[in-house]
N, C-alpha and C positions, 0 to 999 in steps of 0.2 A: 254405377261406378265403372266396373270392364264387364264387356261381356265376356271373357274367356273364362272359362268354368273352372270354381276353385278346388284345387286339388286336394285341399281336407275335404270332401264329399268323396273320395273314390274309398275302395273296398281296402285295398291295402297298404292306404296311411301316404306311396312314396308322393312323394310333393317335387320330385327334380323333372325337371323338364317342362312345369306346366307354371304358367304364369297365372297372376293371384291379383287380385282388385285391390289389395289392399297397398298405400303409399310407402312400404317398406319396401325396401329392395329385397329382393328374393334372396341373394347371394348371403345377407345380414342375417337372416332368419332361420334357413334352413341348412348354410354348410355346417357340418357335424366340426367337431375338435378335432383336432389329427396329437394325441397323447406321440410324444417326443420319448425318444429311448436316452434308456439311462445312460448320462455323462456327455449328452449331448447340450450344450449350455443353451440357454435362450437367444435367440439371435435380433438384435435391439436394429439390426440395419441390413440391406440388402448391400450397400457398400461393401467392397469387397475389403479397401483398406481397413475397414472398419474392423470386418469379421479376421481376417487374416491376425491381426493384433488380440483380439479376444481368444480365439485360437492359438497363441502364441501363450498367451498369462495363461490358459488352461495344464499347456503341456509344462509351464516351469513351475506347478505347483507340485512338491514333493512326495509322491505316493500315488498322484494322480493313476488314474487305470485309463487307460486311451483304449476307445472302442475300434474293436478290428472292423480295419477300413480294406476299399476295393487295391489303396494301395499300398495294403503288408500294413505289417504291426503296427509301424510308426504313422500312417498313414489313418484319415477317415473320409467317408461320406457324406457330405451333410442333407446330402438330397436340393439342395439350392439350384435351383437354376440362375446363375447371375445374368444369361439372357433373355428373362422374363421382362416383357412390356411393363405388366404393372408393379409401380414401386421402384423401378429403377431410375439410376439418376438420370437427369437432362443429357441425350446424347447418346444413351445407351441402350440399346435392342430393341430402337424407332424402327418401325416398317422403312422399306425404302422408297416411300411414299410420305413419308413424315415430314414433318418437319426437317431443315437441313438436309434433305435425300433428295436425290434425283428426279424426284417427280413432283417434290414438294415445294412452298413457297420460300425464295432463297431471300435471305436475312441482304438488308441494302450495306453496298458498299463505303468501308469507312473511309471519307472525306479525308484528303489529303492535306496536310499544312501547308499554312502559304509561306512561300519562299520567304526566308530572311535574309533581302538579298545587303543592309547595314552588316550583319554579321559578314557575308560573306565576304564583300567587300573588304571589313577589316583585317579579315583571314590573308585573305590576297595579299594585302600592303605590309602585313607585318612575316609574309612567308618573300615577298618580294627585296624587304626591308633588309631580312636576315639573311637570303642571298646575295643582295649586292655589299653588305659587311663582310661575307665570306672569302667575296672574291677581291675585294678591294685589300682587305691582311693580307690575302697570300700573295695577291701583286707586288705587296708593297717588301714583304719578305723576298720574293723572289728579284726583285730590280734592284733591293737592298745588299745581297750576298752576290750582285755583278760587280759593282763597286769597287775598283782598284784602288783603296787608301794605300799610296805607295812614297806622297811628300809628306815629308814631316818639318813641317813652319819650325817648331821648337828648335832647329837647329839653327837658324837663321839669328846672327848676331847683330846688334845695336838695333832696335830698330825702332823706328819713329813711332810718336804716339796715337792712338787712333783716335777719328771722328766721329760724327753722327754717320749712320750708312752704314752699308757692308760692299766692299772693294773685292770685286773678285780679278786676279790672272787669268785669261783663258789663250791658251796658246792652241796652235796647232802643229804640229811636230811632221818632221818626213820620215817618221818610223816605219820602219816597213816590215815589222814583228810580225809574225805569221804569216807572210803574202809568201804566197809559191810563185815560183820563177814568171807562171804563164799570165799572174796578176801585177804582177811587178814590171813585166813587156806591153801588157795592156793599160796599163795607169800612167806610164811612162816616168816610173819613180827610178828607175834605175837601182844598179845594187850596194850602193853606200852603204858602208858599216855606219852602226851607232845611228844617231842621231841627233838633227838641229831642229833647232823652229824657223817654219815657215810660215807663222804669222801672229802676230800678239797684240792683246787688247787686255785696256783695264774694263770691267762694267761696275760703275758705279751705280749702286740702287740704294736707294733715299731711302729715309723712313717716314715722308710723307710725298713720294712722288718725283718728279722731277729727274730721273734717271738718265743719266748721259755713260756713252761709248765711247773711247778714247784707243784708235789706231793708234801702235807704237810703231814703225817701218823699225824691220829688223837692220835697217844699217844705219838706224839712228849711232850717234857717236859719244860715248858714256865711257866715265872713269869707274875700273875693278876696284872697290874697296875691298879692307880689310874683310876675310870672310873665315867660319871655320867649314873645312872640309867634310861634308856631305856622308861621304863612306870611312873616311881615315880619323875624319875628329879632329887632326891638324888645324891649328892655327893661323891660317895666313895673313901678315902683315900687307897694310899696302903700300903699292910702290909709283899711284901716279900713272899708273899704265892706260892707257886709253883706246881700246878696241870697240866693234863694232857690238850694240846688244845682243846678235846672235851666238855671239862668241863666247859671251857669259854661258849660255847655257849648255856649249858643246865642252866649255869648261870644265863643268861641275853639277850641269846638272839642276831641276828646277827651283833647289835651293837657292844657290848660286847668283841665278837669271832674277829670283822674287832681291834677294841682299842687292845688288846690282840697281835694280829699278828704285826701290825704297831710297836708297844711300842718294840716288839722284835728283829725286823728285820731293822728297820729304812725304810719300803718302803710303800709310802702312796698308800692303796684302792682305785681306782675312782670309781670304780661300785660293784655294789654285784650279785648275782644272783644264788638263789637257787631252785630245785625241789627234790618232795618229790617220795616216791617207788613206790605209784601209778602212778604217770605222767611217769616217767623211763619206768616203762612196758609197758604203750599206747602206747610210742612213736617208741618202740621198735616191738610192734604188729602192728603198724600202716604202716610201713615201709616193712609189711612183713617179718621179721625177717633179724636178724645180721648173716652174715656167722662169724665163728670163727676157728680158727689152735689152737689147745687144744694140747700142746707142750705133757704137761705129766697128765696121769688120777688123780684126786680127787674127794674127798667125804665128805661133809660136813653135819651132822646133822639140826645143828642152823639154817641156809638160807636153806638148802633142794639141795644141789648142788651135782649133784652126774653127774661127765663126765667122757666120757674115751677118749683117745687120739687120735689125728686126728680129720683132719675138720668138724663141723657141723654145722648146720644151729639151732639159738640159739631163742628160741619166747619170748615172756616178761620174763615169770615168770623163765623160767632157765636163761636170761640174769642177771637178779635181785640177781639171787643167783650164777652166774659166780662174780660180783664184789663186794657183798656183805662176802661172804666167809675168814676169816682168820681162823681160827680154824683150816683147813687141812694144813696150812705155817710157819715154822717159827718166823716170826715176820711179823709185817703190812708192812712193805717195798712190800713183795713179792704182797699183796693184791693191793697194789697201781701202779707196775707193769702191773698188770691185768685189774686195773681198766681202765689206760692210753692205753692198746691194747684195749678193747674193745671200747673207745669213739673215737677210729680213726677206727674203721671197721664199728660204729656207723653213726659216721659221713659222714664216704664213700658213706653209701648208702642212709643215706638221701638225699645227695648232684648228685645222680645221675638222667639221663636224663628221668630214667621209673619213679624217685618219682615226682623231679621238674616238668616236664611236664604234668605228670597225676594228673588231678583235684581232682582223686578218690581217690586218695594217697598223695598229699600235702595238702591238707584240715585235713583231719582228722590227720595227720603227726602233723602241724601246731596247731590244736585244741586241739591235747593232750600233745601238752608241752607247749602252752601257758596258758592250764587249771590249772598247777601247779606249773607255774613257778612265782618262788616270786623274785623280784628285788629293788632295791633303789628306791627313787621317783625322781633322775636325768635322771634314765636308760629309753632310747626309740629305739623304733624298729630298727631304724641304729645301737644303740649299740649293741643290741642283733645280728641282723645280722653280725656286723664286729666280734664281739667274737666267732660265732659259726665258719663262715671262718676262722679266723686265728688256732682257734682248730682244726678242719679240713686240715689246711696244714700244722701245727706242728704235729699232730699225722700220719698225711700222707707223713711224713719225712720232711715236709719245713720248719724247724725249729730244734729246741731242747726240748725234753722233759727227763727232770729228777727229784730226790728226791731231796728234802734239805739235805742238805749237813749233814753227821751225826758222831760225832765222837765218840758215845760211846753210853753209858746206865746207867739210875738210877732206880734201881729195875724193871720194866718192863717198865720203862718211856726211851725213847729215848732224845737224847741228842743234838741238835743242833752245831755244828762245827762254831764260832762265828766269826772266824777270815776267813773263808769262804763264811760263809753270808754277812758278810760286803762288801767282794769282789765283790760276788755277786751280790749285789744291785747298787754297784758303776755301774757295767756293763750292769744291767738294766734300769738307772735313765741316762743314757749316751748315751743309744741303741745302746750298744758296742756288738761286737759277744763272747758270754756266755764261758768262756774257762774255768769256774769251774766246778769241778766234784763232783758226787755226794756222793763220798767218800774220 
């Protein structure tokens, strides 16, 4: 079996240290009891939580007697070593050769999960989703609370009944509200009190399409009806008086100028919306300038417009004085021509992908024509939206744009073609395609 010599054969019995042929472990056999002192409980685990809780139910039994320990009365000894190799749990008083130690075989690394790059991606879209929501309300709050509602249609008597469509006024005024001396020498507005229009159109937008423009030349020649006064409330009857349509508005005002147009024409306003020289130039500087086809060279004193022919690239203040200009034409027809090419070369570029998508360029775009733009107290930002698009695709050929219909003259007043406006209106209040001319 072994040769090592069994230690029951020696003289004085001890058996430790000497190894025994027999398949018992020597440790099983021969370690003596170690008798436990009194009030020391049986210790079922070498865990420490373990013991520490058993140790706890000892000391809250009442009467218990707690053996004096190394620390004071309350204290004991158990004699444990919880550094002990054997019996301890996994992890705990390993040589540092063992397992998980430094010199020992290291446990393989847990495998990483594979990307889920569907979630991620959803993550993405719907964190992308709830930003451009974010910013689009506050846009729309912020361009909302620029909004001048300063006309009130309700005041506006008798007025004809409406058609299919939405008819908006869009004037442009020579207001020169906020311009400093040094703005007003370089736009060449001069310092006029109050304010007239210097330029009007109806925009007619369908409600299937078909959108046409309609130049009004402010010296069209139109009779003042009955109107109630704007600020006083006043009543006025009419008398037959027959002045220039500019005159309406320096009258009374854009109430006035919309009773004025309707009484003439039979074709009801639903919206108004004017801006003044200064906001025209922002909007124009804002955008980085209008390119313009300057067909034939002119020169204006009054507005300060002096071009010569062939394309160029136009900034506020010569935009201002490219549609301001009659003095070098004719008559206002030719002005109103001009006017209508430049708000579709206008328009072009506002509506393109370097202004709409650059923040650096629609903002301030947006801030300088909604800083002067004056509207009805019905009109909200979808209307102004849907009027600048459909002007945008009438003047970019998706539509019709022309003068009122004109068949003559009285002294330098132009004369409206009556039995053509009637036509006219019929084809607008119908959302018929426009087949009247504008002569």
């Amino acid at each position: 079996m072994s040769d090592w010599p069994d230690a029951r054969n020696g003289n004085n019995g001890d058996r430790h240290g000497y190894g025994s042929g027999s398949a018992q472990p020597d440790g099983a056999r021969v370690m003596r009891h170690v008798q436990r002192p009194d009030g020391v409980p049986r210790q079922t685990s070498y865990d420490d939580d373990v013991y520490d809780d058993l140790y706890r139910d000892q000391r809250a039994q009442p009467g218990r007697q707690h053996a004096q320990g190394p620390g004071g009365p309350e204290g004991y000894d158990s004699g444990y070593n919880t550094g002990q190799v054997y019996g301890s749990p996994p992890g705990r008083g390993q040589a540092p050769g063992g397992p998980q130690g430094p010199g020992g075989p290291q446990a393989p690394p847990r495998p990483k999960p594979p990307v889920n790059w569907k979630k991620r991606i959803t993550w993405g879209l719907v964190t992308f989703l709830a930003l451009l929501i974010v910013v689009s309300v506050s846009t729309y709050f912020w361009a909302d609370s620029k909004l001048k509602r300063e006309v009130d249609l309700s005041k506006v008597i008798e007025r004809p009944a409406g058609g299919k469509g939405t008819n908006y006024l869009i004037v442009g005024s020579d207001s020169r509200a906020g311009m400093s001396d040094e703005e007003k020498k370089k736009l060449h507005t001069g310092s006029a009190a109050g304010k007239r229009t210097d330029s009007m159109m109806i925009l007619h937008v369908a409600d299937d399409g078909g959108n046409t423009m309609i130049s009004l030349p402010r010296d069209s020649n139109v009779t003042i009806p009955s109107f109630k006064g704007a600020e006083s409330g006043k009543l006025y009857p009419a008398t037959g008086r027959q002045t220039k349509l500019n005159a309406a508005y320096a009258e009374d005002g854009p109430e006035l100028l919309v009773r004025t147009i309707e009484a003439n024409t039979g074709l009801r306003i639903d919206h108004y919306a004017e801006i003044g020289f200064g906001g025209f130039a922002k909007i124009v500087d804002a955008v980085g300038g209008v390119e313009m086809d300057v067909p034939k060279a002119f020169k204006d004193k009054y507005s300060g417009a002096d071009f010569q022919a062939g394309k160029q690239t136009l900034d506020g203040a010569e935009a201002l004085a490219f549609v301001r200009t009659r003095h070098a034409f004719s008559s206002d027809l030719d002005r109103t021509k001009n006017q209508q090419k430049f708000l579709s070369a206008l328009a072009h570029q506002a509506a393109t992908p370097g202004t709409v998508m650059n923040p650096f360029k629609l903002y301030p775009t947006m801030g300088a024509g909604l800083d002067t733009l004056i509207v009805d107290k019905d009109m909200g930002l979808f209307d102004v939206a849907s009027m600048f698009w459909a002007m945008k695709g009438v003047t970019g050929g998706d539509g019709k744009s022309m003068n009122m219909p004109i068949s003559g003259s009285v002294g330098s007043n132009l004369v409206w073609d009556k039995a053509k406006v009637k036509q006219l209106v019929e084809q607008l209040n119908n959302d018929e395609t426009v087949t009247v001319s504008s002569n």
